[in-house]
The first five atom37 places (N, CA, C, CB, O) and aatype in JSON, in Angstrom:
{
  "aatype": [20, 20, 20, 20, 20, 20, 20, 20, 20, 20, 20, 20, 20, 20, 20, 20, 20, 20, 20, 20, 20, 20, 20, 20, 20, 20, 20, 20, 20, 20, 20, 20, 20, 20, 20, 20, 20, 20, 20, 20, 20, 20, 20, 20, 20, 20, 20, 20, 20, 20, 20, 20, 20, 20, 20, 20, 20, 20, 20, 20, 20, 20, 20, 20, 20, 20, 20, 20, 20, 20, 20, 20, 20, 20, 20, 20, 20, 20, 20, 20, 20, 20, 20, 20, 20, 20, 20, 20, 20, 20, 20, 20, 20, 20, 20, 20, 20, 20, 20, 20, 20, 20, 20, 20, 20, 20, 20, 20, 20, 20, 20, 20, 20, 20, 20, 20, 20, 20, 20, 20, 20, 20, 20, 20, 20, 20, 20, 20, 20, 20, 20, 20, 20, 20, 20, 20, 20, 20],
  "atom_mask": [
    [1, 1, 1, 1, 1],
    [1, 1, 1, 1, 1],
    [1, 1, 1, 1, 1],
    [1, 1, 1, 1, 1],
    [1, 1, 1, 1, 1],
    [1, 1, 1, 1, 1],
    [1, 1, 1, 1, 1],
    [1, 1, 1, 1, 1],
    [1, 1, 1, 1, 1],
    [1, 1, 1, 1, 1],
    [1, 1, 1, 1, 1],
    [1, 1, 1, 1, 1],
    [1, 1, 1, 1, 1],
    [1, 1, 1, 1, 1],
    [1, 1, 1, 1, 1],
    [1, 1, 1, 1, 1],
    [1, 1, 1, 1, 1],
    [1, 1, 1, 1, 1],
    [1, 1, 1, 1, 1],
    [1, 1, 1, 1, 1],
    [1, 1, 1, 1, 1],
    [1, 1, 1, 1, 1],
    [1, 1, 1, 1, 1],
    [1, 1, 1, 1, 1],
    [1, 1, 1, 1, 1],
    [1, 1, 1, 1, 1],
    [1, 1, 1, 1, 1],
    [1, 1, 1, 1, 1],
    [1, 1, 1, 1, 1],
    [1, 1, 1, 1, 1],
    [1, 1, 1, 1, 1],
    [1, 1, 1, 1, 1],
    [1, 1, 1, 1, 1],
    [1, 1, 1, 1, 1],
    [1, 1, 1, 1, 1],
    [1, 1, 1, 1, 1],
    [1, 1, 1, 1, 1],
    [1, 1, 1, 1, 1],
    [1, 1, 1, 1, 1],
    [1, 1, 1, 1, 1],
    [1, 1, 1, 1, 1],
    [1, 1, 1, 1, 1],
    [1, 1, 1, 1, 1],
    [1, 1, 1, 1, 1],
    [1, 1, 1, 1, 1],
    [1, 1, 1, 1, 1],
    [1, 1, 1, 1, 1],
    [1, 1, 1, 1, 1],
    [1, 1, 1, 1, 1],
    [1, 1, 1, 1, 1],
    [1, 1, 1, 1, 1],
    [1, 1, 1, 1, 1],
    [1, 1, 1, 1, 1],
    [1, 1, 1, 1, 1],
    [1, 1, 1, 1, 1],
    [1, 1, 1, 1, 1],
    [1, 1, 1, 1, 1],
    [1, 1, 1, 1, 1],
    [1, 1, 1, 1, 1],
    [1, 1, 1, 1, 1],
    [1, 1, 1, 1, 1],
    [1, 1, 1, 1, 1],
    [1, 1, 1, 1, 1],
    [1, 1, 1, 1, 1],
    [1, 1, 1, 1, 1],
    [1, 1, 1, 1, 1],
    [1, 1, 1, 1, 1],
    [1, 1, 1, 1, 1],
    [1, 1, 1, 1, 1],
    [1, 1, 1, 1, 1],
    [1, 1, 1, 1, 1],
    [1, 1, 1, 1, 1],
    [1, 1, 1, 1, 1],
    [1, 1, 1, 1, 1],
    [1, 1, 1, 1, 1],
    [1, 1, 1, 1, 1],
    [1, 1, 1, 1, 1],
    [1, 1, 1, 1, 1],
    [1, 1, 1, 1, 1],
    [1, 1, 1, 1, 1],
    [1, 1, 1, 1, 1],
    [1, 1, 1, 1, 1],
    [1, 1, 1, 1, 1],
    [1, 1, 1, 1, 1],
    [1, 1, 1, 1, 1],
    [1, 1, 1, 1, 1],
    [1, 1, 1, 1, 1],
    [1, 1, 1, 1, 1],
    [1, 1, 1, 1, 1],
    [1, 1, 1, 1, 1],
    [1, 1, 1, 1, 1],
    [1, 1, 1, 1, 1],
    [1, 1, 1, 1, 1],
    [1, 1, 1, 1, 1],
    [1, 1, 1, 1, 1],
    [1, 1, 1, 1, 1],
    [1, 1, 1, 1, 1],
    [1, 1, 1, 1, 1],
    [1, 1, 1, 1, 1],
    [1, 1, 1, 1, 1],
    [1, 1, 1, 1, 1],
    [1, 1, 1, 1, 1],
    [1, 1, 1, 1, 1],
    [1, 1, 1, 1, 1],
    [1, 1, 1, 1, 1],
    [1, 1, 1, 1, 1],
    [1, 1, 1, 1, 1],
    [1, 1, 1, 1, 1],
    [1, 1, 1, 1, 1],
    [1, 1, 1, 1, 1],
    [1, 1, 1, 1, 1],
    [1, 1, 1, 1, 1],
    [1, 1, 1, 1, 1],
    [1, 1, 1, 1, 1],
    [1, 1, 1, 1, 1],
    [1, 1, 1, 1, 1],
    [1, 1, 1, 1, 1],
    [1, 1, 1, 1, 1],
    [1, 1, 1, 1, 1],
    [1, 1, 1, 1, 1],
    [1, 1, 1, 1, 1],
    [1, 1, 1, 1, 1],
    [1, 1, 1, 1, 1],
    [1, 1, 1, 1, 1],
    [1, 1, 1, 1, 1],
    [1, 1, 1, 1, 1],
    [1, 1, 1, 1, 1],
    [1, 1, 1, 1, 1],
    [1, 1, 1, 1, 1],
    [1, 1, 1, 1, 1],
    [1, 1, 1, 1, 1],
    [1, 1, 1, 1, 1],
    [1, 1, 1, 1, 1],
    [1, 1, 1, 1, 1],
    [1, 1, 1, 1, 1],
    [1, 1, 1, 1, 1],
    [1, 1, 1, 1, 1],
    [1, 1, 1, 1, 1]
  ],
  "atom_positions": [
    [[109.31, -160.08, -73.18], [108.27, -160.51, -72.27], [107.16, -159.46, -72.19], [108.86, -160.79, -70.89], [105.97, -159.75, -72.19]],
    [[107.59, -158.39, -72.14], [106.62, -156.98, -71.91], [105.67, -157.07, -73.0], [107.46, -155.39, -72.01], [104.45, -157.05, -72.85]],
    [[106.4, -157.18, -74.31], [105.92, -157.37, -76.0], [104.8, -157.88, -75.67], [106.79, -158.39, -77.16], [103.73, -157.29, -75.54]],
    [[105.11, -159.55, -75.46], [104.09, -160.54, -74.87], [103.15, -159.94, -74.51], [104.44, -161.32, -73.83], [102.35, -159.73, -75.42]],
    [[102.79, -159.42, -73.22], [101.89, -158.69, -72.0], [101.22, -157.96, -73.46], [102.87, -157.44, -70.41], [100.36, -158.48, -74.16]],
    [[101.78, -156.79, -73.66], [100.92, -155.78, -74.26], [100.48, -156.56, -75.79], [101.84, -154.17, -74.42], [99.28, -156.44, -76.02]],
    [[101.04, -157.1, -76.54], [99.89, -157.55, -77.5], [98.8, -158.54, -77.44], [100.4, -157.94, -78.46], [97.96, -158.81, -78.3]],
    [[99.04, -159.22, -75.74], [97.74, -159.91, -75.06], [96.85, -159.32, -74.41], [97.98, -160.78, -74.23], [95.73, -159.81, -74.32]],
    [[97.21, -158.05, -73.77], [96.11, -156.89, -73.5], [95.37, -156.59, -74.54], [96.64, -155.61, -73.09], [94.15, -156.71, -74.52]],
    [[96.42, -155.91, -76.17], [95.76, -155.47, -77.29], [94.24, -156.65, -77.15], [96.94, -155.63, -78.84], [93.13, -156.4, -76.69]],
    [[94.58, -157.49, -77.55], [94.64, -158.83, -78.13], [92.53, -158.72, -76.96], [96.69, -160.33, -77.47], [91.38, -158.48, -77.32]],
    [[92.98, -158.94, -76.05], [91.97, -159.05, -75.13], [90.87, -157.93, -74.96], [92.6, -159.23, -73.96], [89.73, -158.11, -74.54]],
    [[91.46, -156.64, -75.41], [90.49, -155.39, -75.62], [89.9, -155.15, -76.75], [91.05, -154.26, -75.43], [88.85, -154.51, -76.86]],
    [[90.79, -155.83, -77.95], [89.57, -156.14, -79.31], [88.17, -156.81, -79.12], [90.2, -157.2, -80.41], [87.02, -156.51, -79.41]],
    [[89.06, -158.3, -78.23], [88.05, -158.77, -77.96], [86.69, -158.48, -77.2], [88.46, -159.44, -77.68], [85.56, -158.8, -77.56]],
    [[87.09, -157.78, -76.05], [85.87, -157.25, -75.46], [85.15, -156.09, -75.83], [86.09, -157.07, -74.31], [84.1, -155.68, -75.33]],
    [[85.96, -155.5, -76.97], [84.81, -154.35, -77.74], [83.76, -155.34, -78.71], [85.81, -153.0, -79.03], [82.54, -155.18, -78.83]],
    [[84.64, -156.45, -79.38], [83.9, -156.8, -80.47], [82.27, -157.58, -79.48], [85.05, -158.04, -81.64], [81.18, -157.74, -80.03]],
    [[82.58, -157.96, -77.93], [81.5, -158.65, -77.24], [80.56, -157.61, -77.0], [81.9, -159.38, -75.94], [79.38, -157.91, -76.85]],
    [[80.9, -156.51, -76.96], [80.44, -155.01, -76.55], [79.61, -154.71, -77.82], [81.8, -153.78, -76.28], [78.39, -154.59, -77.69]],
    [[80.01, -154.63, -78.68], [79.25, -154.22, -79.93], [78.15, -155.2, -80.21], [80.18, -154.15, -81.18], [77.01, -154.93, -80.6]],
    [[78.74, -156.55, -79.91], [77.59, -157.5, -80.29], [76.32, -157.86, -79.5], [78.13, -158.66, -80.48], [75.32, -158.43, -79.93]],
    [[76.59, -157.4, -78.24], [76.0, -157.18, -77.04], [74.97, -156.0, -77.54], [77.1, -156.79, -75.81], [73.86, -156.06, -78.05]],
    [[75.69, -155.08, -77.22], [74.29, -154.0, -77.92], [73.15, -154.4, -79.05], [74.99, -152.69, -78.75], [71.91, -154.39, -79.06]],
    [[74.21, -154.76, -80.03], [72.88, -155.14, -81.44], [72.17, -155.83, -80.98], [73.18, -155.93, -82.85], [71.03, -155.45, -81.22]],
    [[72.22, -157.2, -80.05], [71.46, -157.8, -79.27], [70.18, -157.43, -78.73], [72.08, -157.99, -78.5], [69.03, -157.73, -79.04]],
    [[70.79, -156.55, -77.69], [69.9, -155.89, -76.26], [68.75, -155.2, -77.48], [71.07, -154.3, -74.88], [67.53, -155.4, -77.42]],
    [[69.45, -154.35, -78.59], [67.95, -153.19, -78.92], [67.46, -154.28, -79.93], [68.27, -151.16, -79.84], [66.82, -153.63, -80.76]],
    [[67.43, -155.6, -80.29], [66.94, -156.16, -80.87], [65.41, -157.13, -79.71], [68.2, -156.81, -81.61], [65.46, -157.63, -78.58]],
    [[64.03, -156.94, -80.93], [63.62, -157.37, -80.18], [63.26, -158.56, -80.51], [62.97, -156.73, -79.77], [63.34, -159.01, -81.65]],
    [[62.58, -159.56, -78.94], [62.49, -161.35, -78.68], [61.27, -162.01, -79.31], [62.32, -161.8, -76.95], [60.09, -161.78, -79.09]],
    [[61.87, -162.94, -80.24], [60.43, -163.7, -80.27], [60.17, -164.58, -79.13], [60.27, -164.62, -81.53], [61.1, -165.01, -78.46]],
    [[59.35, -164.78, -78.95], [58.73, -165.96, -78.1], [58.43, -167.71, -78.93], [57.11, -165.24, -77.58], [57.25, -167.93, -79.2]],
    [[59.11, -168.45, -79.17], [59.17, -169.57, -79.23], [58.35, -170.48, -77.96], [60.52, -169.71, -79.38], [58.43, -170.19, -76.77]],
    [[57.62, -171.5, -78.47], [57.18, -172.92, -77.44], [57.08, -173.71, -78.19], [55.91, -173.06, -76.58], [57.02, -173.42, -79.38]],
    [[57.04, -175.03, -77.74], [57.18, -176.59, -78.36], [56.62, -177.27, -77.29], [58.78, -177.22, -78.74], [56.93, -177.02, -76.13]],
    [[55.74, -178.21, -77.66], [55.17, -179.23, -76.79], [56.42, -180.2, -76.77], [53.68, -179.94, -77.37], [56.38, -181.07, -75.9]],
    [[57.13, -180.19, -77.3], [58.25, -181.57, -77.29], [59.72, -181.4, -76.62], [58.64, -182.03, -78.94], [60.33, -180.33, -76.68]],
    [[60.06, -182.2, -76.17], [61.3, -181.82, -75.21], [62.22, -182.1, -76.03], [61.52, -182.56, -73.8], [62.79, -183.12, -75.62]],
    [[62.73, -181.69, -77.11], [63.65, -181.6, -78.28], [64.85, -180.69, -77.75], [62.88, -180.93, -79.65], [66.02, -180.91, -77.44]],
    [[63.8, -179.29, -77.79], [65.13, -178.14, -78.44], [64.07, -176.84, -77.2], [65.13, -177.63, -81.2], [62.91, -176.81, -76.77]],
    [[64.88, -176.27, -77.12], [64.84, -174.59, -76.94], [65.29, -173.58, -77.29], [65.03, -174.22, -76.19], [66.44, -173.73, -77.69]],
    [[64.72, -171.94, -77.37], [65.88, -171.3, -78.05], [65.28, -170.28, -78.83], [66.76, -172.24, -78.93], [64.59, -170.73, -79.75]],
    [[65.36, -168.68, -78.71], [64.99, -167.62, -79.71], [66.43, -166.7, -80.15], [63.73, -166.57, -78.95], [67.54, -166.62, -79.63]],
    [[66.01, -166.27, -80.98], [66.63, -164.96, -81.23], [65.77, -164.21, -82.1], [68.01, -165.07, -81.84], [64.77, -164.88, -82.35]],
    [[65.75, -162.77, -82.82], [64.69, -162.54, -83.81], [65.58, -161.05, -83.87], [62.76, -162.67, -83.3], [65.54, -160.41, -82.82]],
    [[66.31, -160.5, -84.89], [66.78, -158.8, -85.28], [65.65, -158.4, -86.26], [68.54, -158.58, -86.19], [65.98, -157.64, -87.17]],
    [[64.08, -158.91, -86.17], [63.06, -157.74, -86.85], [62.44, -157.36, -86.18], [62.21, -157.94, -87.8], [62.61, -157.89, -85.08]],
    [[61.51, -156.46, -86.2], [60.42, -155.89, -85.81], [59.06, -156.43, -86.01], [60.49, -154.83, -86.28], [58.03, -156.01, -85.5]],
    [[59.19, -157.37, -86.77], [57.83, -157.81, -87.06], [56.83, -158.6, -86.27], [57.93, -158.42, -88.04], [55.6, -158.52, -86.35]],
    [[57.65, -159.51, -85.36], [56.81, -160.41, -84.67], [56.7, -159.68, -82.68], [57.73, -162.26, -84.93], [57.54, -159.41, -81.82]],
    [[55.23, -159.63, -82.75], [55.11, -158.74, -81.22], [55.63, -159.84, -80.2], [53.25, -158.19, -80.71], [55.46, -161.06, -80.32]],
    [[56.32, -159.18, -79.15], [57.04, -159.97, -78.46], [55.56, -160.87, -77.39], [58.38, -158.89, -77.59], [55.7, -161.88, -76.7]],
    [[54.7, -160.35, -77.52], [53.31, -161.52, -77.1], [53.19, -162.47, -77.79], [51.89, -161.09, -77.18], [53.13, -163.53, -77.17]],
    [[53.11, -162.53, -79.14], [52.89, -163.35, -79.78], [53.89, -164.57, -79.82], [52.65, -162.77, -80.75], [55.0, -164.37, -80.3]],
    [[53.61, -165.66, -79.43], [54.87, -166.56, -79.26], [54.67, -167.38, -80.89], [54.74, -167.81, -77.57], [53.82, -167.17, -81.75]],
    [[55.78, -168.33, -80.89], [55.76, -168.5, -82.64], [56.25, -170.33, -81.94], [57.43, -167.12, -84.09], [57.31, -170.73, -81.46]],
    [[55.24, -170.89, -82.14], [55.26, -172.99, -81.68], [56.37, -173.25, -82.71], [53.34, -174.35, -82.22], [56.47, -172.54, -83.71]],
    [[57.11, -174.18, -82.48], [57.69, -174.98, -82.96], [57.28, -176.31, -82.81], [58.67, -174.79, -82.67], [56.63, -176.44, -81.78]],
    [[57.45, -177.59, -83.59], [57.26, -178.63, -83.5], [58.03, -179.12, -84.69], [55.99, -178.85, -83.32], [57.96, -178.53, -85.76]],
    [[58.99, -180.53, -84.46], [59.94, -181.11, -84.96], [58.44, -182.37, -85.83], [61.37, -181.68, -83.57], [57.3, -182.6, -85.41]],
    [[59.06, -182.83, -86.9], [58.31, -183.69, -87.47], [58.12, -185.34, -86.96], [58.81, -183.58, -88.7], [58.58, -185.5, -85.83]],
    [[57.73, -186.16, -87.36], [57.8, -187.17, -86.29], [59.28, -188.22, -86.45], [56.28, -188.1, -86.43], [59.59, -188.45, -87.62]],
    [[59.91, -188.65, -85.69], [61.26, -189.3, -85.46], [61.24, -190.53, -86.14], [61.62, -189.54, -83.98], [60.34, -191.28, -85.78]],
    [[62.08, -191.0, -87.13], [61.99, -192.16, -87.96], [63.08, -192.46, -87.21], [62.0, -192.17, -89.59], [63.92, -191.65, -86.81]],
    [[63.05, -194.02, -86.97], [64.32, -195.1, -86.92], [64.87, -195.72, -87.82], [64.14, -196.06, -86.29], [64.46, -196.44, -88.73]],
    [[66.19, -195.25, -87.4], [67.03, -195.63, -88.83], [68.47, -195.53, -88.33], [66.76, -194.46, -90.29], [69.07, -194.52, -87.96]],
    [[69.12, -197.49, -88.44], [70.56, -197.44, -87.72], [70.41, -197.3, -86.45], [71.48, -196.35, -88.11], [71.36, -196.67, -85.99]],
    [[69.42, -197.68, -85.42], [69.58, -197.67, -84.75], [69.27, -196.42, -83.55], [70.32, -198.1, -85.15], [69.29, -196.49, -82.32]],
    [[69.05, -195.6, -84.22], [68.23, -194.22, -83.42], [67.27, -193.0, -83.83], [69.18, -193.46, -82.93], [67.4, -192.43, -84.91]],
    [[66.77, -192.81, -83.35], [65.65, -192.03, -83.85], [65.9, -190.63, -84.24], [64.64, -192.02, -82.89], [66.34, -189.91, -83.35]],
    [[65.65, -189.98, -85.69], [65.79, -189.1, -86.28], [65.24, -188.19, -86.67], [66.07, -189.31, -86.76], [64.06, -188.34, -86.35]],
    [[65.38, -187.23, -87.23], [64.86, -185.96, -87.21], [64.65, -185.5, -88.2], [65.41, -185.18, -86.66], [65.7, -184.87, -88.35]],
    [[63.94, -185.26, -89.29], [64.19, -184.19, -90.79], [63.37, -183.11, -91.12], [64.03, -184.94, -92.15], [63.54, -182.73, -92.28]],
    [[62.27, -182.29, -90.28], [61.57, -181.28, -90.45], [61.29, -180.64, -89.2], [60.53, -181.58, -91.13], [61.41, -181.19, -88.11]],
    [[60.94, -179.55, -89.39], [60.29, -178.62, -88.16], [59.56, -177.91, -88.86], [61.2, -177.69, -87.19], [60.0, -177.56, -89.96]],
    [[58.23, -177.49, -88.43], [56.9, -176.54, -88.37], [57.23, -175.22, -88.24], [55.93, -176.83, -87.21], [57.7, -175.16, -89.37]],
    [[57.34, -174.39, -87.92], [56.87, -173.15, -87.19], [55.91, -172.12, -87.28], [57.62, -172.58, -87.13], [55.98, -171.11, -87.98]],
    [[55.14, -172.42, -86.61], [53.95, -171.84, -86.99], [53.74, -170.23, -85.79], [52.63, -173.26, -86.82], [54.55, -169.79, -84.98]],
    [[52.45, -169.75, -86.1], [52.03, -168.45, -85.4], [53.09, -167.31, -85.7], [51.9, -168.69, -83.77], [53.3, -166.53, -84.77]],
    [[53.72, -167.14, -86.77], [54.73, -166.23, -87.49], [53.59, -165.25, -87.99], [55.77, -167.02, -88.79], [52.52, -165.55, -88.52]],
    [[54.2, -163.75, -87.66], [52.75, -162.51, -88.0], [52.81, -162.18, -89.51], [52.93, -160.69, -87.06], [53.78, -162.48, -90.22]],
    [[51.76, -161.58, -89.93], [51.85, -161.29, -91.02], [52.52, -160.29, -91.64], [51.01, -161.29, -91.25], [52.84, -160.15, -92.82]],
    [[52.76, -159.34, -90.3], [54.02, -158.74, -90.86], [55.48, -159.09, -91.08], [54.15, -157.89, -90.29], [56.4, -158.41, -91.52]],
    [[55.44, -160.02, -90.75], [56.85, -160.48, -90.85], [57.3, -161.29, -92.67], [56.98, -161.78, -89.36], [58.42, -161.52, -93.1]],
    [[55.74, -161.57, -93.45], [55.79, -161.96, -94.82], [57.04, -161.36, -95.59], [54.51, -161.53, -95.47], [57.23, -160.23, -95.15]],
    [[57.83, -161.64, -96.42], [58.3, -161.44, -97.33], [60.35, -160.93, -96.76], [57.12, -160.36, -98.06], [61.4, -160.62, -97.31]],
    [[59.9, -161.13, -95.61], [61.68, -161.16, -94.81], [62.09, -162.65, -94.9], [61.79, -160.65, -92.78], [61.42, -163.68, -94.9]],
    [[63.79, -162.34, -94.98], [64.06, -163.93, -94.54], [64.51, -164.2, -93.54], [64.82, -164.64, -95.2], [64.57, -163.34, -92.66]],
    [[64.9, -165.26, -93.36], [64.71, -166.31, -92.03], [66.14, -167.32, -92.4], [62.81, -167.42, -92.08], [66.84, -167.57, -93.38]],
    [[66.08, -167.64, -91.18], [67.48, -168.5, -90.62], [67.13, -169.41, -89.64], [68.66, -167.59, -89.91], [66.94, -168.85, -88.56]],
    [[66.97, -170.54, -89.62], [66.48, -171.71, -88.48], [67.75, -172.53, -88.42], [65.0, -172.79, -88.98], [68.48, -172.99, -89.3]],
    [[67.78, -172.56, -87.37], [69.15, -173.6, -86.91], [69.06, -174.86, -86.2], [70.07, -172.91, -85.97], [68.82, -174.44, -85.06]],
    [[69.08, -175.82, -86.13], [68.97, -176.93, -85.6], [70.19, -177.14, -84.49], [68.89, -177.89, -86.71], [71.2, -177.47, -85.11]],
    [[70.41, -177.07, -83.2], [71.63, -177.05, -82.53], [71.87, -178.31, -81.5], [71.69, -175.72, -81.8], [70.9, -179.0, -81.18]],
    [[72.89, -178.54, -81.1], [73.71, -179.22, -80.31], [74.41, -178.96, -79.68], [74.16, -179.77, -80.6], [75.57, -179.24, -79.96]],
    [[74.0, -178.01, -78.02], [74.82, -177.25, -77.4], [74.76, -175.63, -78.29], [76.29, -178.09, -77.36], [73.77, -174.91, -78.4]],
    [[76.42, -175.35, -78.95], [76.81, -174.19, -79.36], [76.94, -174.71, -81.44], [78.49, -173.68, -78.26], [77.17, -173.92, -82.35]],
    [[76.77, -175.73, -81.52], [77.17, -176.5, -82.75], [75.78, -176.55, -83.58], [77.8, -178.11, -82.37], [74.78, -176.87, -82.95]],
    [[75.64, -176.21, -85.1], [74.59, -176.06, -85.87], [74.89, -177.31, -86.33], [74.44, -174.89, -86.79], [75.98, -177.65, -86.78]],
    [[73.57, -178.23, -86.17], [73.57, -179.46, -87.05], [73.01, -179.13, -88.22], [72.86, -180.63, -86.52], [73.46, -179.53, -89.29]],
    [[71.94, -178.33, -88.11], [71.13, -178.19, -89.38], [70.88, -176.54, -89.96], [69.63, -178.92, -89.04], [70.26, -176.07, -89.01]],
    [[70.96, -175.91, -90.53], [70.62, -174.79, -91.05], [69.56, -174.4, -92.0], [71.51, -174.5, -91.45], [69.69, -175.03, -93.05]],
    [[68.64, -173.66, -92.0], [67.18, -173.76, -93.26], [67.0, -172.14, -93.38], [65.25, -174.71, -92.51], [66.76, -171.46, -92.38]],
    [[67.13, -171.6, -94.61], [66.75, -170.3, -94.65], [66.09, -170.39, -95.81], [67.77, -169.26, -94.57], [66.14, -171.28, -96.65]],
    [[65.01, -168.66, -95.76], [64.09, -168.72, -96.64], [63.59, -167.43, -96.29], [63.19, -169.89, -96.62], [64.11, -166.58, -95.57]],
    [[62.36, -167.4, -97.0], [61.41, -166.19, -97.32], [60.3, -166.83, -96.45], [60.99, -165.84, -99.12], [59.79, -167.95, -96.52]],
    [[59.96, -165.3, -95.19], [58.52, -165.93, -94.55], [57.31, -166.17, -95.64], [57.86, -164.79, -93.35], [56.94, -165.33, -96.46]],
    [[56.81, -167.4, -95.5], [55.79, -167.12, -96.44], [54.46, -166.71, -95.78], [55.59, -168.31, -97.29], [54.4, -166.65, -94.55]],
    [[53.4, -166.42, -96.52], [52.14, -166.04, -96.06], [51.45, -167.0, -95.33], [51.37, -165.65, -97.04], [52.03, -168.09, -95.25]],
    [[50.25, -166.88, -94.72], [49.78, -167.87, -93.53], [50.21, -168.42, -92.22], [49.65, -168.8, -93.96], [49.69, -169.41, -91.69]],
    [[51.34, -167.63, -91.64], [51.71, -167.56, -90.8], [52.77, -168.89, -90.29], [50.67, -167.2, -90.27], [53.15, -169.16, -89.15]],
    [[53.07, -169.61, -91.64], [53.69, -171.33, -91.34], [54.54, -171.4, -91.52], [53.38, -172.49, -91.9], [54.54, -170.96, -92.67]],
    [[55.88, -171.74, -91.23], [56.76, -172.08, -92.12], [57.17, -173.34, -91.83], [57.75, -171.22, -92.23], [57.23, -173.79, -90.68]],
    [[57.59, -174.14, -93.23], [57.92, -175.42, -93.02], [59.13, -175.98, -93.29], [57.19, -176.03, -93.54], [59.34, -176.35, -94.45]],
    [[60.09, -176.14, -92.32], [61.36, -176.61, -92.75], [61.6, -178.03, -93.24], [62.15, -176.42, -91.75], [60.81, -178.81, -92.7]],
    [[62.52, -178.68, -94.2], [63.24, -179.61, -94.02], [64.91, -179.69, -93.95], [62.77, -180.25, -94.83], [65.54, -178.76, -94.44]],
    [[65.52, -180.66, -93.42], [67.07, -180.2, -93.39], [67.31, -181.8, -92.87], [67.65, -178.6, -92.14], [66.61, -182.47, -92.11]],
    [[68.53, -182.14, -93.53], [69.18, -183.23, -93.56], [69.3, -183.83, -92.4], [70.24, -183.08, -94.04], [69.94, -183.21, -91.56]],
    [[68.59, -185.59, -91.89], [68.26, -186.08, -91.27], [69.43, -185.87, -89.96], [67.9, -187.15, -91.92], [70.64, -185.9, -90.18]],
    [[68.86, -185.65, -88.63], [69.44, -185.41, -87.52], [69.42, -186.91, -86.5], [68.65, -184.11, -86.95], [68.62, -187.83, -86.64]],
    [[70.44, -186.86, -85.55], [70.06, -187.18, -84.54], [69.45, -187.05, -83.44], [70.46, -187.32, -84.42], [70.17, -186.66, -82.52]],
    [[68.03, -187.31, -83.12], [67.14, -186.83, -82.31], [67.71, -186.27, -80.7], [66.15, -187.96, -82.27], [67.57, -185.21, -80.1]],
    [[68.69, -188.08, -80.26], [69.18, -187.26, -78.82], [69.89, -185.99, -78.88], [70.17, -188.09, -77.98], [69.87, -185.23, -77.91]],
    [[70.62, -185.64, -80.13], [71.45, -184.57, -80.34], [71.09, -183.52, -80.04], [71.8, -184.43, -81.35], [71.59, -182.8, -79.17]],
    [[69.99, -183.25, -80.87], [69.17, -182.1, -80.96], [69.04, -181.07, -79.14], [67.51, -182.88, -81.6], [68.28, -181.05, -78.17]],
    [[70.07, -180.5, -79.52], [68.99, -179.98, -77.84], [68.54, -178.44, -77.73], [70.11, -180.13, -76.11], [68.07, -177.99, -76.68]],
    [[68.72, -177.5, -79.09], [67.96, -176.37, -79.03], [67.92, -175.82, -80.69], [68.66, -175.29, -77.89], [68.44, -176.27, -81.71]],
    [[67.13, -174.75, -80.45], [67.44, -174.52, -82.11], [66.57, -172.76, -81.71], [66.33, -176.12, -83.71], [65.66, -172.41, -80.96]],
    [[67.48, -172.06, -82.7], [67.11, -170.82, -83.04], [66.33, -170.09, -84.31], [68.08, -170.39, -82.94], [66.34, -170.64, -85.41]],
    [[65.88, -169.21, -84.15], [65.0, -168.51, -85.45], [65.17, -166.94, -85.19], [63.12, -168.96, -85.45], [64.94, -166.28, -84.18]],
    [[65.75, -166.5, -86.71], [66.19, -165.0, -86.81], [64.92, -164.16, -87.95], [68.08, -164.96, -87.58], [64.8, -164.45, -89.14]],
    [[64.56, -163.69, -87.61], [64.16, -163.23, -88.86], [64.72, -162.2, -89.55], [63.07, -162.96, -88.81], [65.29, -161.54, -88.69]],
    [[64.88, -161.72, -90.55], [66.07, -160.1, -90.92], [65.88, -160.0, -92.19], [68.04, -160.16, -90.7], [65.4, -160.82, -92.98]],
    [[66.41, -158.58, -92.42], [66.15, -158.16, -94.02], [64.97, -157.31, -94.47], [65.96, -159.42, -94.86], [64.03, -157.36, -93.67]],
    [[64.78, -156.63, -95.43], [63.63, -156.21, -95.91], [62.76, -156.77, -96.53], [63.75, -155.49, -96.43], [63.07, -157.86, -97.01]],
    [[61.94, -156.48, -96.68], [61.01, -157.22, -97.44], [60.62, -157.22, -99.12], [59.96, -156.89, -96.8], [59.91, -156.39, -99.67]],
    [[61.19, -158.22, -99.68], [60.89, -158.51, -101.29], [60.5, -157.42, -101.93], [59.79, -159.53, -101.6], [60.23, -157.47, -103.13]]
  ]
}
C-alpha cells in the first residue's frame, strides 16, 4: 500500500516539474497579439522575438461553404506579421476546445501575409486557433 502512495507522489512530482518547466518557457516567451472581426476562434501563442507585442497580427477565416448540411471552413489569412519575423517557421492550429482540427506550417513569407489552407472544417466546431512562430531564419 505504502509502494502505492510513494510511486503516486513520485508519479505527481514529475508531473509538476514537467508543468514548472513548461510554465517558465512560456512566461519568458513573448505574446503576439491576434484579432478577427469574426466570432470563429480566439487564441495566441508566439516563442520568437520577432513580432512587437503592439503590433497585433488579424486573422480572418475564408468564407464558409455549405456542404452536407453545415457550413465549412478551408482557409485562414493572417495578416500584419513583421518583417522581421520573414524566413522563421510557423505552426497555425485550427482548434476545438483543447483538440487540433487543423494544423498548417510553413515559412513566414515576405509582405507581411500568410495564407493558410487545411482540410475542410466544421465551422460550429471551430472555436479558437493558435499561431507560434520559432526557429531561425533560412
Amino acid at each position: 500500500m505504502s509502494e502505492k502512495k510513494n510511486n503516486r507522489r513520485k508519479g505527481l512530482a514529475v508531473a509538476l516539474a514537467v508543468v514548472g518547466v513548461a510554465g517558465l518557457s512560456l512566461a519568458s516567451a513573448s505574446q503576439l497579439s491576434l484579432t478577427t472581426d469574426s466570432n470563429l476562434q480566439a487564441g495566441v501563442q508566439d516563442l520568437a522575438d520577432c513580432q512587437p507585442v503592439s503590433d497585433e497580427i488579424g486573422v480572418e477565416f475564408g468564407s464558409p461553404t455549405w456542404t452536407a448540411g453545415e457550413f465549412r471552413v478551408s482557409s485562414a489569412t493572417l495578416s500584419g506579421v513583421d518583417d522581421a519575423c520573414v524566413g522563421l517557421d510557423y505552426t497555425f492550429v485550427v482548434l476545438d476546445g483543447d483538440t487540433a482540427l487543423a494544423t498548417v506550417t510553413g515559412e513566414v513569407p515576405a509582405g507581411g501575409t500568410i495564407a493558410t489552407t487545411f482540410a475542410s472544417q466544421d465551422a460550429e466546431a471551430v472555436d479558437g486557433f493558435a499561431l507560434t512562430i520559432y526557429g531561425d531564419k533560412a
